[in-house]
C-alpha positions as CSV (number, residue, x, y, z in Angstrom):
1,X,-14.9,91.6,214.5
2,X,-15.0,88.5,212.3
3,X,-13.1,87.2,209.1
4,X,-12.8,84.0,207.8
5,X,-11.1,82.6,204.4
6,X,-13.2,79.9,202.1
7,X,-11.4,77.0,201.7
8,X,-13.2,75.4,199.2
9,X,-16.4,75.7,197.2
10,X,-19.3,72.7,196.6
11,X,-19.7,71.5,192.7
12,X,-23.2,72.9,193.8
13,X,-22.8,75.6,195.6
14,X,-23.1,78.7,192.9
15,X,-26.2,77.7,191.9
16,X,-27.6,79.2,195.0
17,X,-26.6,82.4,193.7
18,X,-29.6,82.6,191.4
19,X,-31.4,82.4,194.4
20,X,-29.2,85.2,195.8
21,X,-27.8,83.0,198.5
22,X,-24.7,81.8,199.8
23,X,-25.0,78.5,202.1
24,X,-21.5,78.7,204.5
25,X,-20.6,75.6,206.6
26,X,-17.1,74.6,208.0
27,X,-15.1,71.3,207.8
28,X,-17.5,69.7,209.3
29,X,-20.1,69.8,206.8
30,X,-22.0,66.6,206.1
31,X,-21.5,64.8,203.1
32,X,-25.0,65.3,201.4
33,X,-24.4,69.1,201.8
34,X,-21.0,69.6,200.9
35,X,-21.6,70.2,197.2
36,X,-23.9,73.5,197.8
37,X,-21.7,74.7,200.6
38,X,-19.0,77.6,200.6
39,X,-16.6,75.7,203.0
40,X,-14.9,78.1,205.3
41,X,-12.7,78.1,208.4
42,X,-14.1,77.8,211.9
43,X,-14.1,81.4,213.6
44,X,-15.5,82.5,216.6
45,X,-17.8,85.6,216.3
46,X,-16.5,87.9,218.8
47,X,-20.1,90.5,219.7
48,X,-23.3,89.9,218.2
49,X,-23.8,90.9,214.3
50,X,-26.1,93.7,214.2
51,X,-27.4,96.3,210.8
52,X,-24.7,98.4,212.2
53,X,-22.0,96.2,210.3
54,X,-21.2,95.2,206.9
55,X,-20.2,92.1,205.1
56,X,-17.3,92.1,202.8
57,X,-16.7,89.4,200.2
58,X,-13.1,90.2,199.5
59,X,-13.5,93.9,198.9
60,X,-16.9,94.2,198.2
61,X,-19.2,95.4,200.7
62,X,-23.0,94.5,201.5
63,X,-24.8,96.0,204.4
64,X,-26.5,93.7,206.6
65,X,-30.3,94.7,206.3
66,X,-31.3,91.5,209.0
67,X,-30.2,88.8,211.2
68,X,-31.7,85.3,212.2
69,X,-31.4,84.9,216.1
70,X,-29.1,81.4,215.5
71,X,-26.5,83.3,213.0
72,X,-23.9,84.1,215.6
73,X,-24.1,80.8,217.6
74,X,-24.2,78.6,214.2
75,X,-21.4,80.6,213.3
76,X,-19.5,79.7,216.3
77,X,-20.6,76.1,216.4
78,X,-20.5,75.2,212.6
79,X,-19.7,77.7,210.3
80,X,-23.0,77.5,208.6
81,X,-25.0,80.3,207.9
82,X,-26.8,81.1,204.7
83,X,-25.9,84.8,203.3
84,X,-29.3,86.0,201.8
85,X,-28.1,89.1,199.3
86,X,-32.6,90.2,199.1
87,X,-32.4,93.4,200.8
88,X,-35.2,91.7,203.5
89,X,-35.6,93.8,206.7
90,X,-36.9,91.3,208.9
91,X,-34.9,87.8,209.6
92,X,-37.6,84.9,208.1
93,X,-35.0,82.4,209.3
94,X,-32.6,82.4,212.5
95,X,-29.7,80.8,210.6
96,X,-29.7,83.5,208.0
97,X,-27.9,86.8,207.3
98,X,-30.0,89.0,205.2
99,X,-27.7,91.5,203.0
100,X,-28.8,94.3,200.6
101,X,-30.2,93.2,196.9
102,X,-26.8,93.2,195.3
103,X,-24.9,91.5,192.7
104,X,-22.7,88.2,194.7
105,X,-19.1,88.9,193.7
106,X,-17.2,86.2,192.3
107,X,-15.5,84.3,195.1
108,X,-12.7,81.9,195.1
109,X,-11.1,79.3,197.6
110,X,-8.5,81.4,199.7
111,X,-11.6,84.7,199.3
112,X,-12.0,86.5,202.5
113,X,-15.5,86.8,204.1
114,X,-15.2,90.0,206.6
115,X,-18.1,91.0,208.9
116,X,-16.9,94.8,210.4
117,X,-18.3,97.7,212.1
C-alpha cells in the first residue's frame, strides 16, 4: 500500500524519539526543519491509512492505533507526517499517525518505512 526509504536523517531529528515521535518530511523540507526531520522519498499513498494496517520500520511492526484527517494528503503533498509511537486512540492532530506505545527501532538512511494491510 505504501513504502518509502529514508534518505537522510536531521542532526536533530532523534531527539524526538524521547518524545516518542518521528517528524517525516521529503526533499522539500525547509531549511529550519531539516535538522529534526527523517527525510524520506516522495510516495503517493495509494487508499486511505486506516487501524486496519500496520507500520513497519524496517522489520519492525507497530499497529496504527489513530490517524490525523491530513496524514494521507500531507503524505502525498510533502512527505511530512509525524509518527506518534503513544498508543493514543483518538488523532489530537490531522498530520499525525498515532502508533502503539513501543520502543522506536533504530533507523538508518536507506531504512524502509512500510505502511501494509
Amino acid at each position: 500500500m505504501y513504502q518509502t526509504t529514508i534518505k537522510s536523517i536531521g542532526n536533530e531529528a532523534k531527539a524526538f524519539e524521547a518524545e516518542k515521535m518521528m517528524i517525516l518530511f521529503g526533499d522539500n523540507a525547509p531549511t529550519e526543519l531539516a535538522d529534526f526531520c527523517y527525510v524520506i522519498d516522495l510516495v503517493l499513498v495509494d487508499e486511505d491509512i486506516t487501524k486496519e494496517h500496520t507500520l513497519k520500520l524496517d522489520d519492525v511492526s507497530y499497529r496504527i492505533t489513530s490517524v490525523g484527517d491530513a496524514v494521507r494528503k500531507n503524505l502525498n503533498d510533502l512527505g511530512h507526517i509525524t509518527l506518534k509511537f503513544d498508543g493514543s486512540t483518538t488523532a489530537g492532530q490531522p498530520g499525525s499517525l498515532y502508533l502503539e506505545d513501543k520502543e522506536i527501532v533504530d533507523v538508518k538512511p536507506g531504512s524502509k518505512i512500510t505502511i501494509e494491510k
